[in-house]
N, CA, C and O of each residue as an XYZ file, in Angstrom:
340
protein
N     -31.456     -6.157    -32.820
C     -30.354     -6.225    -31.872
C     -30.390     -5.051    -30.902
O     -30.001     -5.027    -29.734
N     -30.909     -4.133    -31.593
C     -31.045     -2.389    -30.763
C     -32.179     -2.610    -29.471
O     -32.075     -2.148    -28.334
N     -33.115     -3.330    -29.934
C     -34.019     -3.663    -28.698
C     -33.804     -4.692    -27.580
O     -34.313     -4.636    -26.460
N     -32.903     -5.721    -28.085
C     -32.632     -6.581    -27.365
C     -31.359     -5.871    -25.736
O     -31.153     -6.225    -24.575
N     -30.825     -4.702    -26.716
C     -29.871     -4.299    -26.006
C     -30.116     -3.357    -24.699
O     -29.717     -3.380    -23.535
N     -31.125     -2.364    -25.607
C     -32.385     -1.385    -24.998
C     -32.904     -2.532    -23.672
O     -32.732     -2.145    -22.516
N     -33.458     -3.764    -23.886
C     -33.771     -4.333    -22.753
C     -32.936     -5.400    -21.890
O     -33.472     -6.296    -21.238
N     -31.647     -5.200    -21.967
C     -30.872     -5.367    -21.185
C     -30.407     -4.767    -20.299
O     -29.967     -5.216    -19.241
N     -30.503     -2.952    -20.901
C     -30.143     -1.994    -19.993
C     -31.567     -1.934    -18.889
O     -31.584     -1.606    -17.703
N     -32.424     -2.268    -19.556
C     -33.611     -1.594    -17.942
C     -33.606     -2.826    -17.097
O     -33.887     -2.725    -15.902
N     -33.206     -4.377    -17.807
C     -33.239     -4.469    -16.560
C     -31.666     -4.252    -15.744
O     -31.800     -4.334    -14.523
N     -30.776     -4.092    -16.024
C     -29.872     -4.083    -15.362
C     -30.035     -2.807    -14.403
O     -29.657     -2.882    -13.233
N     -30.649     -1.542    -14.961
C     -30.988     -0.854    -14.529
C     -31.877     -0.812    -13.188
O     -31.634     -0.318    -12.087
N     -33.146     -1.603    -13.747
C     -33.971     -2.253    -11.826
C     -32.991     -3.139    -11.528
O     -32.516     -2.743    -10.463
N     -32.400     -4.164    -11.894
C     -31.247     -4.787    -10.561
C     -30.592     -3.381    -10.174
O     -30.632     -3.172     -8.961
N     -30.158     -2.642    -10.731
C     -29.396     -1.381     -9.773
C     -30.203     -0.808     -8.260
O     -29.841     -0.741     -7.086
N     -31.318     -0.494     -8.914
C     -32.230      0.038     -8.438
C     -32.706     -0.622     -7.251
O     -33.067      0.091     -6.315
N     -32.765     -1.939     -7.138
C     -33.211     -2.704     -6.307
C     -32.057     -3.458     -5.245
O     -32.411     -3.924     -4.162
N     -30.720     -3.497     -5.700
C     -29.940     -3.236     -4.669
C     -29.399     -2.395     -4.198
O     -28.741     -2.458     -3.160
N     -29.605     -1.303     -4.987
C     -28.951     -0.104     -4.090
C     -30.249     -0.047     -2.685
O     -29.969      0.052     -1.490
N     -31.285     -0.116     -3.122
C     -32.195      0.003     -1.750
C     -31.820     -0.642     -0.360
O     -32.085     -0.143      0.734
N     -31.037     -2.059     -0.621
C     -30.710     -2.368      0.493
C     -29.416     -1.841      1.201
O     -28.912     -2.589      2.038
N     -28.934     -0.852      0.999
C     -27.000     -0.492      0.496
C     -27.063     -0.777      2.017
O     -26.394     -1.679      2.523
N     -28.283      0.405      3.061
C     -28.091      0.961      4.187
C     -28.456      0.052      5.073
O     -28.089      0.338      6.213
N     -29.523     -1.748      4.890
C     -29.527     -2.865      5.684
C     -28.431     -3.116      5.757
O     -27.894     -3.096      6.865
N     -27.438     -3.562      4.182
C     -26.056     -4.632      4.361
C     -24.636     -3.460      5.318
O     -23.552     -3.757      5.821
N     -25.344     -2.209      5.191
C     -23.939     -1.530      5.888
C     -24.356     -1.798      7.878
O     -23.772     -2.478      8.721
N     -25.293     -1.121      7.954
C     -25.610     -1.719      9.173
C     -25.155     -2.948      9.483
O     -24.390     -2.901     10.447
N     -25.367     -4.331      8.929
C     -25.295     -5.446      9.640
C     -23.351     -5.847      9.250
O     -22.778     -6.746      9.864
N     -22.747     -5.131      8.343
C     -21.215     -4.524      8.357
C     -20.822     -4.177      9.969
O     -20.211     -4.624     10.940
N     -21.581     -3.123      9.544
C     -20.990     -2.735     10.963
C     -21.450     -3.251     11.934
O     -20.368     -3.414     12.496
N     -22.352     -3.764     12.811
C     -22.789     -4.547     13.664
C     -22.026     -5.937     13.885
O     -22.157     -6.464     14.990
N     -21.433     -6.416     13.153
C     -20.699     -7.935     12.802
C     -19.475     -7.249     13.220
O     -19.436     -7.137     14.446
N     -18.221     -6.633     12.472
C     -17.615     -6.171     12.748
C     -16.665     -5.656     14.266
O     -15.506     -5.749     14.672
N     -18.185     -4.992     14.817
C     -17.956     -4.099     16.211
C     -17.922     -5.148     16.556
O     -16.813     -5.684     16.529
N     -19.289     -6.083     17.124
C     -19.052     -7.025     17.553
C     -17.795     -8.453     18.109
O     -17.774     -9.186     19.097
N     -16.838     -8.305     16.827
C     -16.039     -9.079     16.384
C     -15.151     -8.211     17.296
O     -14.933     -8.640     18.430
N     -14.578     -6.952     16.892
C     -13.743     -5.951     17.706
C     -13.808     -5.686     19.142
O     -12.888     -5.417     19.914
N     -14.745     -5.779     19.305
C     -14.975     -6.122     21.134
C     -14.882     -7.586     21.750
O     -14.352     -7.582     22.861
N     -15.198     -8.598     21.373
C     -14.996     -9.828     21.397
C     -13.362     -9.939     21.215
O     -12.853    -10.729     22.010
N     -12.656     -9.434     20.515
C     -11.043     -9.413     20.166
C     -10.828     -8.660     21.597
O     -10.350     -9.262     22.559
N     -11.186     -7.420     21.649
C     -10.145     -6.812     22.986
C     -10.937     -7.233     23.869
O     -10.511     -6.677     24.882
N     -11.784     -7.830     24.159
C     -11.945     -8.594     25.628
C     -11.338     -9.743     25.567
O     -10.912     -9.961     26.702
N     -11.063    -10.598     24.872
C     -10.056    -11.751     24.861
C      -8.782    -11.330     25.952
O      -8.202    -11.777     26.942
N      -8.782    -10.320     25.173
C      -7.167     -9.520     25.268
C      -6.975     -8.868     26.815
O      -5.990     -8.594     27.501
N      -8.207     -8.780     26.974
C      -8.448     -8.091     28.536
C      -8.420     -9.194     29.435
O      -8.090     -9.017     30.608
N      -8.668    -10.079     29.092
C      -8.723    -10.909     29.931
C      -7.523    -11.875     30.189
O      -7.526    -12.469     31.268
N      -6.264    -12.146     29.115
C      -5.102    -12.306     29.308
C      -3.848    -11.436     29.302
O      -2.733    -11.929     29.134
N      -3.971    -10.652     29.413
C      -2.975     -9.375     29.653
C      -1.564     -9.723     29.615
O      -0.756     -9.369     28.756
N      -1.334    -10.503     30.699
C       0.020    -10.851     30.882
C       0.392    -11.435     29.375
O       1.058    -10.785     28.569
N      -0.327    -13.232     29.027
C      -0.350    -13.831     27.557
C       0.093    -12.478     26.472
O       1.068    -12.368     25.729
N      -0.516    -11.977     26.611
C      -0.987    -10.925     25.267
C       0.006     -9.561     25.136
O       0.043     -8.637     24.324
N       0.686     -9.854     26.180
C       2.244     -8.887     26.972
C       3.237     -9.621     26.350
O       4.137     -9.042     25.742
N       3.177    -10.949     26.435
C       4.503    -11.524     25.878
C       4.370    -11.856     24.934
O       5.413    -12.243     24.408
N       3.298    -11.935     24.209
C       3.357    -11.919     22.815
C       3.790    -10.659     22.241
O       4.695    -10.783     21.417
N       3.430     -9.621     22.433
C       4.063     -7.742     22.026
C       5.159     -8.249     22.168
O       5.921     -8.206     21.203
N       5.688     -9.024     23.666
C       7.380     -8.695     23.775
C       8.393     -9.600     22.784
O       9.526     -9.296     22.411
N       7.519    -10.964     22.442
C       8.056    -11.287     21.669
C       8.173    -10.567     20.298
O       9.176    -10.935     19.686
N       7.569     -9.822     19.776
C       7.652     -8.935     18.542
C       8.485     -7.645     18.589
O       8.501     -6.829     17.667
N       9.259     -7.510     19.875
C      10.452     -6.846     19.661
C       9.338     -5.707     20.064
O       9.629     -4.748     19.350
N       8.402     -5.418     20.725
C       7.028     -3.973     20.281
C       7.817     -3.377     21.920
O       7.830     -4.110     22.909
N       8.405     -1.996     21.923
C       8.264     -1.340     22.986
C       7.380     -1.383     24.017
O       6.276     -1.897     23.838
N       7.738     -0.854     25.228
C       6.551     -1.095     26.792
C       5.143     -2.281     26.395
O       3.950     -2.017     26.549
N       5.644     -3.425     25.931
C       4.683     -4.786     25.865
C       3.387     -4.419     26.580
O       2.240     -4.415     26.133
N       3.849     -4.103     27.825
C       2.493     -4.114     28.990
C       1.956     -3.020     28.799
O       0.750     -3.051     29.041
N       2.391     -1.924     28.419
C       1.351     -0.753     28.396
C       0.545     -0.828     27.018
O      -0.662     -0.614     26.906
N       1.389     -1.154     26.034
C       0.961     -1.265     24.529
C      -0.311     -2.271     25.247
O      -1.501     -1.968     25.169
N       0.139     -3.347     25.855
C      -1.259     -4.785     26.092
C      -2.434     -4.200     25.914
O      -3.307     -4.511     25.104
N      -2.429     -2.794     27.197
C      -3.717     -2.829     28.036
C      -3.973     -1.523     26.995
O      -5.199     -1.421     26.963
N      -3.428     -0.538     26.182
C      -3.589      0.167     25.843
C      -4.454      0.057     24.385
O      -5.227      0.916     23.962
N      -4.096     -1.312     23.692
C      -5.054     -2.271     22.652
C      -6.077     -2.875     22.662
O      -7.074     -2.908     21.940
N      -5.548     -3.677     24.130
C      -6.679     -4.208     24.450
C      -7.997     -3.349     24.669
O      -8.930     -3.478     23.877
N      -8.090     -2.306     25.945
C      -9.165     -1.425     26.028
C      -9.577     -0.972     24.779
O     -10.768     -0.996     24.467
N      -8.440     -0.435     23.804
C      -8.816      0.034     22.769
C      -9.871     -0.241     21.615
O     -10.647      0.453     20.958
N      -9.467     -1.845     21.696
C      -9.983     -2.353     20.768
C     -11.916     -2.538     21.325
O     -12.856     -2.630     20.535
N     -11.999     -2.543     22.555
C     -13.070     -3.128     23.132
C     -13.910     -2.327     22.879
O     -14.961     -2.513     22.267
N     -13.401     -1.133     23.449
C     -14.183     -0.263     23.207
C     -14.773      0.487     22.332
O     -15.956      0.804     22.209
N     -13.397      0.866     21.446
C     -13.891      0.968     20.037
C     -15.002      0.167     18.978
O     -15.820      0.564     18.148
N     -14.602     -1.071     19.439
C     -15.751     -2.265     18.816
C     -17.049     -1.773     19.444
O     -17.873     -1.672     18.535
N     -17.661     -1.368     20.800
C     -18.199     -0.676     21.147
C     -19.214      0.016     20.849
O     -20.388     -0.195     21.152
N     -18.483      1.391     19.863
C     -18.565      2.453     19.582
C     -19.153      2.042     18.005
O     -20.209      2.389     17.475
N     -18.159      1.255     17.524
C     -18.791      0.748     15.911
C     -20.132      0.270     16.371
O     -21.212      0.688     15.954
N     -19.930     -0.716     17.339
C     -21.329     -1.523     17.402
C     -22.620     -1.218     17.299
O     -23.542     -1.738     16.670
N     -22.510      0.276     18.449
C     -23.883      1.086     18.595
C     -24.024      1.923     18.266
O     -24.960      2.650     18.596
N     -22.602      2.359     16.962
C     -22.729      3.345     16.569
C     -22.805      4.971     16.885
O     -22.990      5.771     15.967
């Protein structure tokens, strides 16, 4: 039973081993998807301003229009910044 157990741990051990190698592909393409997604969101947003004003105003959100453009850019750019890192 001691050996059977012994060889459960190595291999669980190379599965460790062998996905941790990819940690730094799957974070990259994280973040690449992501940014992507985040810039695609505030250009939506850039591009209906007014829409995207009265939606803030409907949520009761202070200065609607400045909050708009102040998210919107935000978001674009920031997505941006994730994107290319």
């Amino acid at each position: 039973m001691l050996e059977k157990s012994s060889f459960l741990i190595q291999i669980y051990q190379k599965f460790v081993r062998l996905l941790s190698s990819f940690q730094s592909i799957f974070l990259l393409i994280i973040r690449i998807i992501w940014g992507y997604q985040f810039f695609l969101s505030g250009w939506n947003k850039v591009g209906d301003i007014p829409g995207f004003a009265r939606f803030l105003e409907s949520l009761d959100i202070w200065a609607p229009v400045f909050h708009a453009y102040f998210v919107s850019y935000a978001e674009m750019i920031l997505g941006l910044f994730l994107l290319f890192g």
